[in-house]
C-alpha positions as CSV (number, residue, x, y, z in Angstrom):
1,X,0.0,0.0,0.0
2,X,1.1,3.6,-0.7
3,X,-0.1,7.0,-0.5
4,X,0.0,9.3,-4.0
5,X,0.5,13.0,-3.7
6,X,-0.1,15.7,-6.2
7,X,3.3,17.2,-6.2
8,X,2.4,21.2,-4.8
9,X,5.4,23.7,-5.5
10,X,5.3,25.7,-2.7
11,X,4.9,23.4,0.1
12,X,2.7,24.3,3.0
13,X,1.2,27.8,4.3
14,X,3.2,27.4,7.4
15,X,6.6,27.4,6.1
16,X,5.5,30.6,3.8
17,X,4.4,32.7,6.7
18,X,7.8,31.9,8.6
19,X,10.1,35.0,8.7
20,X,13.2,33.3,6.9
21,X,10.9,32.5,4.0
22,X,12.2,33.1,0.8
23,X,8.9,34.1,-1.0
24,X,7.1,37.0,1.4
25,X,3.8,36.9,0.9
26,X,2.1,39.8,0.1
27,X,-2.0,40.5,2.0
28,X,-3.8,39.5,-1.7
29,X,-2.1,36.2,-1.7
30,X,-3.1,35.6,1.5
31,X,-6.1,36.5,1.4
32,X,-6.8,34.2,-1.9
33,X,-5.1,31.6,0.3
34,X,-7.7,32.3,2.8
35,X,-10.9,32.2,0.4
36,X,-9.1,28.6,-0.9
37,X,-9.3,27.4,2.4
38,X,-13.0,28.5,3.1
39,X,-14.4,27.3,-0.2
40,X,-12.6,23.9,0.7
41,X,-13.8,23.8,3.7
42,X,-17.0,24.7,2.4
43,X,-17.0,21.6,0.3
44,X,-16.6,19.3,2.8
45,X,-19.2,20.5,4.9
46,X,-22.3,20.9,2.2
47,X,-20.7,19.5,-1.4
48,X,-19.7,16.0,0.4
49,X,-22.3,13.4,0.6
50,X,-21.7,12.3,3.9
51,X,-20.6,15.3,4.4
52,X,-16.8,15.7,6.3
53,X,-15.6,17.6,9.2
54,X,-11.6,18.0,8.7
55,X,-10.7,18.0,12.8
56,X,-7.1,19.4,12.2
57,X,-7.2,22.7,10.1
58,X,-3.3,24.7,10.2
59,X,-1.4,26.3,8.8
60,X,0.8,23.2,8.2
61,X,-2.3,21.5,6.8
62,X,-3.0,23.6,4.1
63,X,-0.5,23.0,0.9
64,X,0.2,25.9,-2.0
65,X,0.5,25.1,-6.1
66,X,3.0,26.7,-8.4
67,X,0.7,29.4,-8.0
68,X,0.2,29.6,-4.6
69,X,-3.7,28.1,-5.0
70,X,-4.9,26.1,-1.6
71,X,-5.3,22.7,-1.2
72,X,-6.3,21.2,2.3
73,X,-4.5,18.3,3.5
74,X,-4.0,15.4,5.9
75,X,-7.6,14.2,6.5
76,X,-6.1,11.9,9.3
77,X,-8.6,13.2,11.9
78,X,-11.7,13.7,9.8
79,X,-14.7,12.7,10.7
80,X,-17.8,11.6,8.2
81,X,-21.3,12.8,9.1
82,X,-23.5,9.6,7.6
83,X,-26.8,11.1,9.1
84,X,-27.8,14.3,7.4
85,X,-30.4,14.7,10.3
86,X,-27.9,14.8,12.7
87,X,-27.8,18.2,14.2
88,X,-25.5,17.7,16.9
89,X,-21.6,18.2,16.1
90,X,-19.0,17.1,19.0
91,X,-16.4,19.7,19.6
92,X,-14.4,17.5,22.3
93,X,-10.9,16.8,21.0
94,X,-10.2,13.8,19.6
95,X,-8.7,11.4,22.3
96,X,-5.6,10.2,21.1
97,X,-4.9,8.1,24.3
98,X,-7.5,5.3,23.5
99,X,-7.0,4.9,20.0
100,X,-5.0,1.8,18.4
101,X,-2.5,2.3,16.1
């Protein structure tokens, strides 16, 4: 078994914002970077059939293309919603403690 990724340029948000970061970015970038991130977000809360709750949105979590687009990643934590009728949404932190590797 093995995990594919699409190759994404300029690696994650987090190592942009850092201060030793070659490639500043400037407040329209990030705030496209920001509107990526919603609308993805978006998605997986009322375009996904269940529909997903990610659980572990950063800035290390969020990956930028050649043109500094936004893609979320790592969906290690996310959680399907199979009931649509379900209106109640947990926000307790996942407990890492009892869970098996």
């Amino acid at each position: 078994m093995a995990l594919v990724y699409e190759y994404l340029a300029n690696g994650n948000l987090k190592d942009q914002l850092l201060e030793n970061s070659t490639n500043m970015l400037n407040w329209r970038a990030r705030l496209q970077i920001a509107v990526d991130a919603a609308q993805g977000l978006e998605y997986l809360h009322n375009g996904c059939r269940p529909p997903i709750v990610h659980r572990d949105l950063k800035s290390s979590n969020i990956l930028l293309t050649e043109n500094l687009q936004a893609k979320i990643a790592d969906f290690g934590l996310s959680k399907a919603f199979a009931n649509e009728g379900d209106s109640h949404v947990t926000t307790v932190p996942a407990d890492f403690e009892h869970q098996e590797t």
